[in-house]
N, C-alpha and C positions, 0 to 999 in steps of 0.2 A: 854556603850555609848548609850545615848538616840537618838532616830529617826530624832532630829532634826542637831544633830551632824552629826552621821550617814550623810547623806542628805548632808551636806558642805564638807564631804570629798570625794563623789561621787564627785560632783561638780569641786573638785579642781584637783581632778586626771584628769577627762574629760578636764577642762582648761589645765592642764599639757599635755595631750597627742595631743592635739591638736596645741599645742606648738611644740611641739617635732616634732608632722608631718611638720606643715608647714617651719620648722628648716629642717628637713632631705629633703624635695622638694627643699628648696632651695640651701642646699648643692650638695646633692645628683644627681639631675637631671641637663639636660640643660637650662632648663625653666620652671616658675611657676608664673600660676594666680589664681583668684578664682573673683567669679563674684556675684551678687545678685539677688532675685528673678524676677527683674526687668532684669536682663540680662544686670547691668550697673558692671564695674569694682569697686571691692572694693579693691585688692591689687597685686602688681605685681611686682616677683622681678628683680634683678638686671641685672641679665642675661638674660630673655627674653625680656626687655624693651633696652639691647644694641643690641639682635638679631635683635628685630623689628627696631632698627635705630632710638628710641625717643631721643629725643632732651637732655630730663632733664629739663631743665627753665619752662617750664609746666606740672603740675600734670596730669598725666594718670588716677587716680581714677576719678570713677565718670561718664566716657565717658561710651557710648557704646559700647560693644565688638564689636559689626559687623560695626563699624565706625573705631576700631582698624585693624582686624582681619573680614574682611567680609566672609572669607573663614571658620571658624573656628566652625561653626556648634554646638557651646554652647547651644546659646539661645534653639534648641530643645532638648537637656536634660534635660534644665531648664522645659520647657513644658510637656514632657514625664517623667521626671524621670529615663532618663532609661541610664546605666551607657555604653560607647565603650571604651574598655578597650584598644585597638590596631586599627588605625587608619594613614591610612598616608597623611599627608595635606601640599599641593601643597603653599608654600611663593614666591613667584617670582619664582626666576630659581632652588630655593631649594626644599628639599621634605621633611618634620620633620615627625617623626615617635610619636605620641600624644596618649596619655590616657583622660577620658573626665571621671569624678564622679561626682553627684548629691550629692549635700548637706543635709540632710534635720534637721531638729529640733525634739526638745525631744517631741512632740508631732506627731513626721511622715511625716510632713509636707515638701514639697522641700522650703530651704531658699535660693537657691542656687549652684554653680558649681564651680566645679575645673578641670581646665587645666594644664595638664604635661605635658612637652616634655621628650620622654623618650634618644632618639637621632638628634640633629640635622644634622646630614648627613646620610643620609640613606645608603652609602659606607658600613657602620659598621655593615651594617644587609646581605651583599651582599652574604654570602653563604645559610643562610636561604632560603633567597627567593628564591636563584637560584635551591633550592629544590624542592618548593615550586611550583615556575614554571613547573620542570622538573617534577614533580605529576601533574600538569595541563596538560601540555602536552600531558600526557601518557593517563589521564582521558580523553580526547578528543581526542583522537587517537582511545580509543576503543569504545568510542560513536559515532564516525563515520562511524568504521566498523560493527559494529551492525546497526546500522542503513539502512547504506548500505545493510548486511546481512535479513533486513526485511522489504525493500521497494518493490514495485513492481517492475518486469524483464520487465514484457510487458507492452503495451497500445494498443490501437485499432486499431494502425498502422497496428501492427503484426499480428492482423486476416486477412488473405489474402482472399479477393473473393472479384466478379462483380456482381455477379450473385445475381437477387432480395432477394432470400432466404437471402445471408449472408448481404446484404444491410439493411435489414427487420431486422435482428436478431443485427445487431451492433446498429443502430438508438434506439430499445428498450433496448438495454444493455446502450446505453448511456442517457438514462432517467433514465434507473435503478439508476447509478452512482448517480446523483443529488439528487435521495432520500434517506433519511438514514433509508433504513430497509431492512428486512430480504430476500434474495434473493436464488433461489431454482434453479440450473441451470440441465436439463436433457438433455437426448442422449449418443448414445453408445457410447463406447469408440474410443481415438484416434478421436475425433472430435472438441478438443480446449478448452473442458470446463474450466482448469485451467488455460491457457494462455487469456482465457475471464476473471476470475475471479480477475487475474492483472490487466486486463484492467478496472473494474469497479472501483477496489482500487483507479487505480492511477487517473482516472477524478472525485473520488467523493472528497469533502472536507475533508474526513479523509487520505489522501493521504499522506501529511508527519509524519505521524505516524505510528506504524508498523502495515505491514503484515504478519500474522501468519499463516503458510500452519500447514496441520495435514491430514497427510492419515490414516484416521480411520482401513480400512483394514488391515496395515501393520504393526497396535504395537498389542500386546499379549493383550488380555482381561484386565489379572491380571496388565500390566499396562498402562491401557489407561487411568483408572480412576484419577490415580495418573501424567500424561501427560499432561488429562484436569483441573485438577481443583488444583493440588499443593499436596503437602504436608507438616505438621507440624512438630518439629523438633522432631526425634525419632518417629517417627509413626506406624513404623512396624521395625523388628527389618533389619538391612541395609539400615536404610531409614538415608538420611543426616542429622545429628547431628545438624546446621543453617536452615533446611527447605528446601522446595523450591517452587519457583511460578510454578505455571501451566499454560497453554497456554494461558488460559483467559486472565491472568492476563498480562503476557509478551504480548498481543496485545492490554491490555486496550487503550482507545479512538482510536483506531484502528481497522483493518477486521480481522475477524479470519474466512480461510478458512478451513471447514471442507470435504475431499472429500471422495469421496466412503461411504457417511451418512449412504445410505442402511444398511450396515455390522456392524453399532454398536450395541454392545448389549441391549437387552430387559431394564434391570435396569438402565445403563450409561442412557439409555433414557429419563427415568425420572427426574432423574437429571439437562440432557441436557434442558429438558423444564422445570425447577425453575428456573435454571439461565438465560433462555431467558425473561421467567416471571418477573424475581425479579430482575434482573440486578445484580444478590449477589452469590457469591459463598465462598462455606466453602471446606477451602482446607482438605484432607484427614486426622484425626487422629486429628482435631481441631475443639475446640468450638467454634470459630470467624470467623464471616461473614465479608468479604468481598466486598463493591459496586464496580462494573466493568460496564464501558461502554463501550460494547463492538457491534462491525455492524460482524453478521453471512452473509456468503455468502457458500452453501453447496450444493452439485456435487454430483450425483450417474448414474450411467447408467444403476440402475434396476428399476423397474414399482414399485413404492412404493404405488402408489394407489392400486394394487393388493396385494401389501404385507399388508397394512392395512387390506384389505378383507381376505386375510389368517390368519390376526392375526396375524402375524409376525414384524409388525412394529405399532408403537402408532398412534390412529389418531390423538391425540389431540398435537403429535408432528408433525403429518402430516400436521396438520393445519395451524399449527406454521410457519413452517420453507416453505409451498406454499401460500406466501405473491405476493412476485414478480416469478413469473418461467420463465423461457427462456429455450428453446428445441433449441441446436444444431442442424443442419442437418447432418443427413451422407451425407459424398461425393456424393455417386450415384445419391442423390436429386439433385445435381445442376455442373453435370460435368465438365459445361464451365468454373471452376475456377480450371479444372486439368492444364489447362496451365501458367495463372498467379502464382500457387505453385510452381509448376518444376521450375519455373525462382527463387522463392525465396527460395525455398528447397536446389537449386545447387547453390544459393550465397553463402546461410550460410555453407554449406560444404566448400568451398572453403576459403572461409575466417578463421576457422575453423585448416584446414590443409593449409595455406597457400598457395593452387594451383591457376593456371586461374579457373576461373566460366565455368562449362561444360552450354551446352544446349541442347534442344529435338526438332528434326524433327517435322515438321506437320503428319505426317506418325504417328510416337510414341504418339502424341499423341490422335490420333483417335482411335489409337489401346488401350493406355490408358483409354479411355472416355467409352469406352465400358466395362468394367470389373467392377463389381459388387462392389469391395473395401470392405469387412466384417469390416477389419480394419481401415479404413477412411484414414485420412491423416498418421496417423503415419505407416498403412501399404505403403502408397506414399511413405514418406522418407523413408523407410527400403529399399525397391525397386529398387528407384534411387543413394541409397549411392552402394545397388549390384551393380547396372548395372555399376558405377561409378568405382568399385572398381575392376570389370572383364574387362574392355576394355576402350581403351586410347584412342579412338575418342572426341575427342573437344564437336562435337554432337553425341546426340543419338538419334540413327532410329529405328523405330521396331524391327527391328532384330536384336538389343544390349537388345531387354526386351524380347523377344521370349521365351528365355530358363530359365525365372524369371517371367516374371505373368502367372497365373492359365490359363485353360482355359476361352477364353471370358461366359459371361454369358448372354451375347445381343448382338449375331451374326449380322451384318449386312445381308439383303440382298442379296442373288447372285446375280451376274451381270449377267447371261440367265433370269431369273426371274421377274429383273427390264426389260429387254429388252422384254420379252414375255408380258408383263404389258401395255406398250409404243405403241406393235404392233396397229396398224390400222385396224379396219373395214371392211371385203369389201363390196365394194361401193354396194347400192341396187340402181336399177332405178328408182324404184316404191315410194321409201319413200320420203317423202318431205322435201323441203328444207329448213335447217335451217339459222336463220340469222347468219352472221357471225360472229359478236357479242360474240350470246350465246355462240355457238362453241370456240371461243378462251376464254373466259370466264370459261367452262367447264376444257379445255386443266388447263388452269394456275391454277384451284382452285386442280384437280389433281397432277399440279407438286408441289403444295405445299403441300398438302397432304403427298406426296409421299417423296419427301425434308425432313418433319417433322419426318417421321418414320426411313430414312436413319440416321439424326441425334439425336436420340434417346429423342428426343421432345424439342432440343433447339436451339430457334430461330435463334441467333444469327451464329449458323453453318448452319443452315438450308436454313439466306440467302446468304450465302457464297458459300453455292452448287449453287443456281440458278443463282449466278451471279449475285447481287443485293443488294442496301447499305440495310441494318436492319430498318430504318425508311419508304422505299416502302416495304420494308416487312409486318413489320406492318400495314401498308394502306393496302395492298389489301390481308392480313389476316381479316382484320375489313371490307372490304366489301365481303367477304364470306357470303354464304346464312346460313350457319348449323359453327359458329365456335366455339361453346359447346366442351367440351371434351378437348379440344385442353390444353395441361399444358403452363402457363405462364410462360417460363423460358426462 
């Protein structure tokens, strides 16, 4: 058979098969057309021309699909190329279940489209989908609760304090928020740092995305590394056979909180600063890098500027990672927020275990305000859930916490001592007289003085002893001759 035989019987098989399809679409299916490069109808058979409701007395070829079928989304396959093999398209009250294949010619080219109906009543596909669905479902059921499981718990609400310190430290943690970078939060422990580090999550823009906690101190060395950064399938021998992400990764476009940073080891550190470097990480046991965009926010309550002076920790991670810092206060710095805690310490108890909300005496809590706290707030709550937990008074007075905080560590004043202080002069005849003025001028800048030391340097008790709103407080704190020294609290 010479080539150009050859050649006419390719030819007639392709016209035969082509035959044969458009024979089997029109048996076969509920409906069938095919359209031109133009996107005008060149044929359409019997059955989808009585679905669409045509008349007959005038020829359908010829028209535009989307003058027949404005719903039918041809014309861009004809444009693309590109075949939707399953598809369901809304006819009036109907719903056909459609196929859509691009034509093209013996030279590649699109000449064209065809449209199937594969069913028209979508009833006939009813347990499919109701699969289908019930997989959707279930896939949005656990994206939900991962979600939920990687959102932020707190906001700014839940830092409780009045006091300027914690005023001062929430104001720059909510600038922190609006900028996307790396945040260094210090102070001892039991001071909030983590219950802040939701709160920057949740006001900054990365907010609906996840947040990733990691307490560096409380996973094993050998597997931290494989925590943070993944591993590849088969990596070491027990390692999961599919892989797995690593925290980076599970927080991508999201904060990954690292706390207790101090405690990570020497090597992980390096690491830790390429991937802050490079925004890239190679999970364990793999040659493939990874891009991660990921906002660090990381917590220690040890002096890592000393630990870089020991050598103990990287500067160039030190560097790194003290972009933005915020220092927690301990308690002691600013006592006057022992009282608005106790009120929200003994809600959330209560709430919690479902009981009334206890409360605390002004008594409890001066005796409070005095005690040094090593523990900050979270020795507060341990405290109050004892004293909560020993005695069934409604409120608690000093002597529900007597037998549960240490001794004080900033004794107030004896009362003989303030009264031997208070005594008077006696009168000399001889010495001159002062304006009276000065003299009660004298008197008042003492009782403030004296006020200020009773209350362990906070104003706002201080003017509750003399009897006097907080704003004359301030006035005639500000007209003092010597108010140096004096802490602003």
């Amino acid at each position: 058979m010479n080539r150009r035989s050859r050649e006419n019987v390719e030819a007639g098989i392709r016209a035969q098969a082509a035959r044969t399809l458009v024979q089997l679409f029109d048996n076969l299916y509920e409906g069938a057309f095919a359209i031109d490069r133009a996107a005008n109808i060149v044929w359409m058979n019997h059955k989808f021309k009585a679905l669409i409701g045509w008349n007959g007395t005038e020829p359908v070829e010829g028209k535009p699909i989307d003058e027949i079928l404005p719903e039918s989304n041809m014309r861009h396959v004809v444009e693309s190329g590109q075949a939707n093999l399953l598809d369901i398209l809304e006819f009036g009250e109907r719903h056909l279940v459609v196929s859509r294949l691009p034509l093209t010619g013996e030279d590649g080219r699109i000449t064209g489209a065809m449209g199937v109906i594969l069913y028209d009543r979508i009833q006939a596909l009813t347990p499919l989908i109701a699969k289908i669905r019930a997989m959707q479902d279930d896939l949005a059921t656990t994206r939900r609760q991962l979600a939920a499981e990687r959102r932020a718990k707190y906001s700014f609400s839940h830092f409780i304090g009045v006091s300027p310190e914690v005023k001062d430290l929430k104001n720059r943690a909510r600038r922190a928020a609006d900028l996307d970078t790396t945040v260094l939060l210090l102070g001892e422990t039991g001071t909030g740092k983590e219950l802040l580090a939701h709160a920057i999550h949740a006001a900054s823009p990365r907010a609906l995305n996840p947040m990733v906690r990691v307490n560096v101190a409380a996973i094993p060395e050998n597997l931290l590394e494989s925590e943070l950064f993944g591993t590849a399938p088969g990596a070491y021998t027990g390692a999961d056979r599919k892989g797995r992400d690593g925290k980076f990764m599970v927080a991508d476009r999201g904060t990954l909180f690292l706390d207790e940073i101090g405690d990570m080891p020497g090597p992980l550190q390096a690491k830790l600063l390429r991937v802050m470097q490079e925004r890239e990480v190679e999970p364990l046991g793999s040659n493939k890098v990874l891009s991660v965009d990921v906002r660090i926010i990381a917590a220690t309550s040890r002096d890592l500027k000393k630990m870089v002076e020991d050598g103990s920790f990287r500067a160039d991670l030190y560097y790194r990672l003290n972009v933005l810092p915020l220092t927690s206060p301990p308690l002691r710095e600013h006592p006057q927020d022992i009282e608005p805690l106790c009120e929200a310490l003994l809600e959330k108890m209560a709430a919690q275990s479902g009981a009334t909300p206890r409360s605390v005496t002004a008594d409890a809590v001066n005796m409070l305000m005095r005690y040094h706290w090593p523990g900050n707030v979270r020795e507060l709550s341990n405290i109050l859930e004892q004293a909560s937990a020993r005695h069934d008074a409604r409120e608690l007075s000093a002597e529900h916490f007597a037998d549960i905080v240490p001794v004080t560590q900033r004794p107030p004043k004896p009362a003989d001592e303030t009264a031997t202080a208070q005594q008077e002069d006696p009168i000399d005849p001889d010495a001159p007289v002062r304006a009276l003025r000065e003299v009660l001028a004298e008197a008042e800048h003492k009782a403030i003085r004296h006020a200020l030391e009773a209350a362990g340097g906070v104003k706002s008790r201080a003017a509750k002893m003399l009897g006097i709103s907080r704003a004359q407080f301030y006035e005639k704190l500000a007209n003092m001759s010597e108010p140096s020294g004096i802490p602003d609290r």
